[in-house]
Structures are given as structure tokens and as C-alpha cells.
C-alpha positions in Angstrom: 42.3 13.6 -53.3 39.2 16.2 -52.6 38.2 16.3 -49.1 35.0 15.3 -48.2 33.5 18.4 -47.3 35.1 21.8 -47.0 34.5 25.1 -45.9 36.5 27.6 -47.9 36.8 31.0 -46.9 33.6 31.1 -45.4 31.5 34.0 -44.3 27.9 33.9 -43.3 25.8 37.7 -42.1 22.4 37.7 -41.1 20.2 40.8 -41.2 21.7 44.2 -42.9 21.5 44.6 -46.2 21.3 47.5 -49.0 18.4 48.7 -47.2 18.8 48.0 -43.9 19.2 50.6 -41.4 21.6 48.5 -39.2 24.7 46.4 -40.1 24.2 42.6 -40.7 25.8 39.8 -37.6 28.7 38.0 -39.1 28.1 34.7 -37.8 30.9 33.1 -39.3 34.1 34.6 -40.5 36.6 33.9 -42.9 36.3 30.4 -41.9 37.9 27.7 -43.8 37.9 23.9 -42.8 38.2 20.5 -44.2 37.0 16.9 -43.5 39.2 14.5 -45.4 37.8 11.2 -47.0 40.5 9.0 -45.8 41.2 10.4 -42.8 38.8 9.6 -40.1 39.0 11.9 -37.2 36.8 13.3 -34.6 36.9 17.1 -34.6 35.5 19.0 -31.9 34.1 22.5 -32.2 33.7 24.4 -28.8 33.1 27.9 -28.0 30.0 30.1 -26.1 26.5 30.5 -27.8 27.0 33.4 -30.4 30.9 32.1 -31.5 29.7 30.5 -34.8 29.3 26.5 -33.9 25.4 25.7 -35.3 25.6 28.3 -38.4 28.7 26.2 -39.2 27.0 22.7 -38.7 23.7 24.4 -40.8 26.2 25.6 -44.0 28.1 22.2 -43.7 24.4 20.3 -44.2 23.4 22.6 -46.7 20.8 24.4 -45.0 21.6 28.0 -45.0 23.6 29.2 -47.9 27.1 31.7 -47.0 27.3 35.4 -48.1 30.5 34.3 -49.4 32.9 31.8 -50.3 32.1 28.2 -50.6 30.6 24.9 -49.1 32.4 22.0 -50.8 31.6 18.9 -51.2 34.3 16.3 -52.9 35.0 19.3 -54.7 31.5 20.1 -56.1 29.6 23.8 -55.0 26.7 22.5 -52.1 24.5 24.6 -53.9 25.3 23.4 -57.3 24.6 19.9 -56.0 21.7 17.2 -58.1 20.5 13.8 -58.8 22.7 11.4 -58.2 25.6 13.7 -55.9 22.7 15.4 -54.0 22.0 11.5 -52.9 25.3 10.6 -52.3 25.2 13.7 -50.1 22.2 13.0 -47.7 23.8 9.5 -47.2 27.6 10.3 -46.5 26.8 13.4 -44.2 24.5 12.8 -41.6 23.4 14.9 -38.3 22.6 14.6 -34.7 20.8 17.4 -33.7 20.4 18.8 -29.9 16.8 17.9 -29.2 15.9 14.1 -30.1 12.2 15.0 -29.5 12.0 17.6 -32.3 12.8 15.2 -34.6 10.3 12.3 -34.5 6.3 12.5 -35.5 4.3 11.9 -32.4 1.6 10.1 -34.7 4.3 7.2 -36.0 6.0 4.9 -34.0 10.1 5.2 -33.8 10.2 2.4 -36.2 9.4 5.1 -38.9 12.7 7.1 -37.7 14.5 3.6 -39.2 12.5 2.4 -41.4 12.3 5.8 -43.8 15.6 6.1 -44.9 15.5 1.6 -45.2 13.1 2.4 -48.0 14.4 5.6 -49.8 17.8 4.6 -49.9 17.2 0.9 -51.0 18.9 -1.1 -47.7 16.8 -4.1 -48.1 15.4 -6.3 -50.4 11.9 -7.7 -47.8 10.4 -6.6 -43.9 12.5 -9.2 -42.9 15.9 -8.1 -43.9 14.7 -4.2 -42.9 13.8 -5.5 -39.4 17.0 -7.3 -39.0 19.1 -4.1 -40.0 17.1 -1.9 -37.7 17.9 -4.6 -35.0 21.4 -4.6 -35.7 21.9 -1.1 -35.7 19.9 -0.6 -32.0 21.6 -3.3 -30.4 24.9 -1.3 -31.7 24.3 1.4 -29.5 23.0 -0.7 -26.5 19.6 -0.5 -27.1 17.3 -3.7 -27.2 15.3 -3.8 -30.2 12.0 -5.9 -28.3 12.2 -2.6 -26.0 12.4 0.4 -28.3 10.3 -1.0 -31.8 6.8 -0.6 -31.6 6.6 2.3 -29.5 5.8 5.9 -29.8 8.4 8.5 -29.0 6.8 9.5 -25.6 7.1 6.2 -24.6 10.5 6.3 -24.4 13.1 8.4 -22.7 15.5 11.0 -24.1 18.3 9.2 -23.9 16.7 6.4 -25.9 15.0 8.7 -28.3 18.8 10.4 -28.9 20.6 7.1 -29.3 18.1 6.1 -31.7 19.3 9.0 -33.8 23.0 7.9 -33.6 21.4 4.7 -34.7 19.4 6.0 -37.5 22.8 7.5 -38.8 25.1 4.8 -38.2 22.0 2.9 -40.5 23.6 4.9 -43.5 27.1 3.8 -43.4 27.8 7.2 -43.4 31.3 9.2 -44.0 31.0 11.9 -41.4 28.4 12.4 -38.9 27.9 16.3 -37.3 26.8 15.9 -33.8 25.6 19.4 -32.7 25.0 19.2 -29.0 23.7 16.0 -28.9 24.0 14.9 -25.0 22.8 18.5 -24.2 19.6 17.4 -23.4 20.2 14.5 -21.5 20.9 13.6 -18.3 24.4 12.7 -17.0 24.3 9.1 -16.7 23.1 9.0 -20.2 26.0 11.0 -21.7 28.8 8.7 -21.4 26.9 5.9 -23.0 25.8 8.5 -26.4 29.4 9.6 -26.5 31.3 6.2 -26.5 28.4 4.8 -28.8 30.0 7.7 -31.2 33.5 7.0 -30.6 32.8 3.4 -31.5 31.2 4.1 -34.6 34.2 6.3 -35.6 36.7 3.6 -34.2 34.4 0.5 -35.8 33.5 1.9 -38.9 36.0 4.6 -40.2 33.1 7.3 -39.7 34.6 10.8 -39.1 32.4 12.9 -36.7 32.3 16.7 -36.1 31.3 17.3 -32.0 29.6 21.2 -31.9 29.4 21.8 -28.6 30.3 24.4 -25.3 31.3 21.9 -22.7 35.0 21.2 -23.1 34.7 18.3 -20.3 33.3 15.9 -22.9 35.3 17.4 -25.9 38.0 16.3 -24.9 36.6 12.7 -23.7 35.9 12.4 -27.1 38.0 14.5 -29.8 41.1 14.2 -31.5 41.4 18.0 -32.4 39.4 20.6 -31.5 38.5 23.9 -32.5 37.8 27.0 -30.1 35.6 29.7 -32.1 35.3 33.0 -30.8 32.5 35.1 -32.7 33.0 33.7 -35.7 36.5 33.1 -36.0 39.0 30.2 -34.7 40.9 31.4 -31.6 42.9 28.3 -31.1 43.2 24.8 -32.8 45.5 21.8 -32.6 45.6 18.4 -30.8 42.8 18.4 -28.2 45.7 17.3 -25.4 47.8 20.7 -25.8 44.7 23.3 -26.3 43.1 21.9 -23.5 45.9 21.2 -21.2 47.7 24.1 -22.0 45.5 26.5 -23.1 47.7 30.0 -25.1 44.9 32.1 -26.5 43.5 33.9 -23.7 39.6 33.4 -24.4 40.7 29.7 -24.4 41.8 29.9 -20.9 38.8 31.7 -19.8 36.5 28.4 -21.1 39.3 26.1 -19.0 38.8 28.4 -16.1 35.0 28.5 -16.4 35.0 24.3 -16.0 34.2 23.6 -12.1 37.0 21.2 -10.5 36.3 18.7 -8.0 37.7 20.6 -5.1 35.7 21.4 -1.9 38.6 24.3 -1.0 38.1 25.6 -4.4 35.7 28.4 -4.7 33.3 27.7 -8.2 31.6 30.9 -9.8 31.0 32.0 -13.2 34.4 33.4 -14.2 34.8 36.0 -16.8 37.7 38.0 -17.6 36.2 41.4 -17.7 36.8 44.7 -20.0 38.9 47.0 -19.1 36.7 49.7 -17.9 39.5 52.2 -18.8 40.2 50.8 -22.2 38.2 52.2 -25.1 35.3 49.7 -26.6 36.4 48.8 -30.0 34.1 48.0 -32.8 33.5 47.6 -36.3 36.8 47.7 -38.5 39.4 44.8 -38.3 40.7 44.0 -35.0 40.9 41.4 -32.6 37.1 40.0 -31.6 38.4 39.3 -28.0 40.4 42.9 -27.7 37.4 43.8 -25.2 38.0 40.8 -22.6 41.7 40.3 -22.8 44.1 41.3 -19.9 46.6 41.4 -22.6 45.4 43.4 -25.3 48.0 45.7 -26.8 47.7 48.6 -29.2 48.1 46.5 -32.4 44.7 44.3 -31.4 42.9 47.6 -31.9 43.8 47.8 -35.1 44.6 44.5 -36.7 43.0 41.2 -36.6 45.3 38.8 -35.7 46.3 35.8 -38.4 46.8 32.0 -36.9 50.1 31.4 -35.5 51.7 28.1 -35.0 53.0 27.6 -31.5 53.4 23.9 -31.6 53.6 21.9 -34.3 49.7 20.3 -33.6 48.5 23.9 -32.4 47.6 27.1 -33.7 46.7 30.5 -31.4 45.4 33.8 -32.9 47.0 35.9 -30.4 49.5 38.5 -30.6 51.5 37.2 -27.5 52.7 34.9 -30.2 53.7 36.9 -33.4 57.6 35.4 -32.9 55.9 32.4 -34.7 55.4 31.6 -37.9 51.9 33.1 -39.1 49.5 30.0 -40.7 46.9 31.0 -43.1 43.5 30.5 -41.9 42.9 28.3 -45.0 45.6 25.9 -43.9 44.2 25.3 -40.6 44.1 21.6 -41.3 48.6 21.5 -40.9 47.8 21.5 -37.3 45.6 19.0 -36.9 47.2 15.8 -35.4 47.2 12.5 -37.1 43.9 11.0 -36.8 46.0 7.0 -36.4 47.0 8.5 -32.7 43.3 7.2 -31.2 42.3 3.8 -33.0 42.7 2.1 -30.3 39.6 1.6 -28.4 39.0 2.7 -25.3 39.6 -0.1 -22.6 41.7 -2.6 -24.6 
């Protein structure tokens, strides 16, 4: 069976050019990922700005096109897409973006955020039936229609104006939602209630749901798998309990380190691992992006890029320390990913 969507052998450069003076940013590297139809899952994608994580969510939505190799979706080009598939499309994959207030007119009232894709994509035969769905579809993520309808987005806080956007996508019936950063802007007490409104969608309604983000706290509240990117590439993958518990690739364990614990005796700074001031800078040519920050970087990471290697059987690290394992190609990254039937239980039953 296709997947849903896939990334195959992605890469995306900005800038350079034939006649550009510099050399272009590669964004995204080599990157190859799939979201199976019948497989619901919740995939998180962490890593610092600059590893990759929102020019993958804008090639998976088809808003940016890559350099090379190919957006997929049920086995058709994104670019190639039309009519009837192009539809199809824009109702299976919907976003979550960061900033809730970018989204919405400040001249229409947030009905129109509902009530739009109601109309385009046929939902309901009267007003009535519309007004019951949108309803429906508030109250399912605890917010009370007689308080939110009728009102302009100002009128409302973030929170609300973000879980109406879960709302507006959960409207669609939608096979996989990408969420890119959306409790970023939001205050704490309202994070836990966005995230569980997402799980339950995913545990409710079979909807599989990408998490972009750089906090690994509530990654792994809410993922199955996760991926850690590092400029571009995958550092580590595999079942969210063994990357995050017991973190191999060494960038990973700088993002576990970086996390502030609740303990008074425990000092809390920005942690970095630093450069080696007496090791060379490397760049340009194929070699390991994190060579630069690693304590552990050998003579081969200045020269080779390092392939995917399975440590566990749910987990994948592209790390030298681990060449004794077998080497995974970065196209069958999915082998590692853990069994999506794990987490349908809901929380708190």
C-alpha cells in the first residue's frame, strides 16, 4: 500500500546558484520519511532552529518545492498534483501553524475560520447542520461554542484562537495533521490542554500527526517516535522512550542536557558542548555535521558522513561510536519506528 505522504531522498538549498557568488544553505539533506495510511502514529520532529524541522513541514504541505528528490503523496509527485487529488490533498493533510493570530482576518469573526472550509468542501447540506458541526467540533477540544462564535479574534485569547485551529482541522476528518510548534506561543497552563486535545484526535479518530518542535519535554508527553534533526540530517530516531531516555548520538544528549530539572541543588545554565579549540573547523565536503561540537569526534568524521546505524531494534544513531552495528539506509528509516498499537490507549483509563 502507498504511504500517505513521503519524503524521498529529499534535499532542499536556499540561495547559491549558477551565479551566485556564495554557496546555497542546505536546509534539508538527503532526507527520506514516510507517513503510512493505516498506521496512525504521532511522530515527533525535534532539533534547534536551523536543523531542518519547518522547511520539512513547508515541502510536506506543498509550499516550497525541493532541489531534489521527491514529495509523495499516495504515490503521486506534490507538484504534479490536480483536480480532484489536489482536493483530496488539502483535506487529508492539514497544519497547525506556530502563531494562531497570523492566521485569522481581523475584519471576520472566527466563525469564518469554520465556516470556510464547511462551504468549499461540501460538510453540510443548510446553516443549521454547519452550525451544529462547528459546535461539535469546539466542544471537542473543550471550547464552548456560546463563548467562542460570534466573536472577533482579539476578543479571544491565544489559547482559544490556537485550539480553534486544532478544531478547524479536526473539522476535515483529516488523515495526518503537521503541528509545527503549535503551543509555542502559548502560555503553560494552556499547553497541556492543546496537546491532549491532539492526542485525542489521534487516539479518537485514527488521525496521524507530525509534532515539529525544539522542546523535548512535551515531545515525549506526546509522541510515539521521534526524530532528532541536526542541520538537515536525522541524528537519531526510534521509539521516543529509548532516544529520550537513553540518548546515544551525542548532539541528542546535549538537547537532554539542555532541559532544566526540578532540582534546587542542581545548577541550570545553557549547556553546550563546545568545539574543540585545538581541532581543525571542518567544512564543506562530506563529513559529520556535528564533528565541530562532539567530544568524540574521530579522524573518520572529518571525512565521512556517517550512515544510520541500528542500535536497538526501535532506534537508529548516526554516530560513529556505533559502526559495530548494522548500517540502515537513510531511506529505510521507517524499520525503526515502533508499532504505532503500543499507545491506543488513552491516557487516564
Amino acid at each position: 500500500m502507498p504511504a500517505l505522504l513521503e519524503a524521498r531522498n529529499v534535499t532542499k538549498i536556499y540561495g547559491g546558484g549558477r551565479f551566485s557568488r556564495t554557496p546555497g544553505m542546505v536546509a534539508l539533506d538527503d532526507f527520506s520519511f514516510r507517513v503510512e495510511d493505516d498506521q496512525p502514529t504521532i511522530t515527533a520532529i525535534v532539533g534547534e532552529s536551523g536543523s531542518g524541522k519547518t522547511t520539512l513541514a513547508r515541502l510536506l504541505l506543498g509550499l516550497t518545492e525541493p532541489t531534489s528528490g521527491q514529495i509523495l503523496y499516495r504515490d503521486q509527485d506534490m507538484s504534479r498534483l490536480t483536480g480532484e487529488s489536489r482536493k483530496r490533498f488539502l483535506r487529508e493533510v492539514q497544519v497547525i501553524f506556530q502563531d494562531p493570530y497570523e492566521v485569522y482576518n481581523p475584519f471576520y469573526k472566527v466563525d469564518h475560520v469554520l465556516s470556510t472550509p464547511i462551504a468549499k468542501f461540501k460538510l453540510a447540506s443548510s446553516k443549521q447542520q454547519a452550525r451544529a458541526l462547528m459546535e461539535e467540533t469546539l466542544n471537542a477540544v473543550g471550547l464552548r461554542p456560546e463563548e467562542t462564535l460570534g466573536r472577533h479574534p482579539h476578543q479571544l485569547s491565544g489559547g482559544q484562537r490556537q485550539r480553534i485551529m486544532v478544531a478547524r482541522a479536526l473539522l476535515l476528518q483529516p488523515r495526518l495533521i503537521i503541528a509545527d510548534e503549535p503551543v509555542s506561543m502559548v502560555d503553560a497552563s494552556l499547553r497541556a490542554t492543546i496537546l491532549e486535545s491532539l492526542r485525542q484526535m489521534h487516539l479518537k479518530y485514527d488521525i496521524s500527526i507530525l509534532y515539529i518542535t525544539h522542546d523535548l519535554t512535551t515531545a515525549y508527553q506526546i509522541s510515539d517516535n521521534i526524530l532528532v534533526m541536526y542541520r538537515g540530517q536525522v541524528a537519531e530516531a526510534g521509539d521516543v522512550d529509548l532516544v529520550v531516555k537513553q540518548p546515544q548520538h551525542p548532539y541528542t544528549q546535549l538537547l537532554i542536557q539542555s532541559i532544566p530539572q526540578p532540582d534546587p541543588d542542581r545548577a541550570w545554565g545553557h549547556y553546550e558542548l563546545p568545539a574543540d579549540a585545538a581541532r581543525p573547523v571542518v567544512t564543506g565536503g562530506a563529513f559529520c555535521r556535528f564533528v565541530n561540537r562532539c567530544p568524540h569526534a574521530m579522524e573518520i568524521c572529518r571525512t565521512t558522513n556517517p550512515p544510520l546505524y541500528r542500535t536497538d531494534e526501535h532506534r537508529a544513531a548516526a554516530c560513529f561510536l556505533y559502526r559495530e552495528s548494522p548500517a540502515l539506509d537513510r531511506a529505510d528509516l521507517d524499520q525503526v519506528l515502533t508499532d504505532p498499537a503500543r499507545n491506543l490507549t488513552p491516557t487516564g483509563t
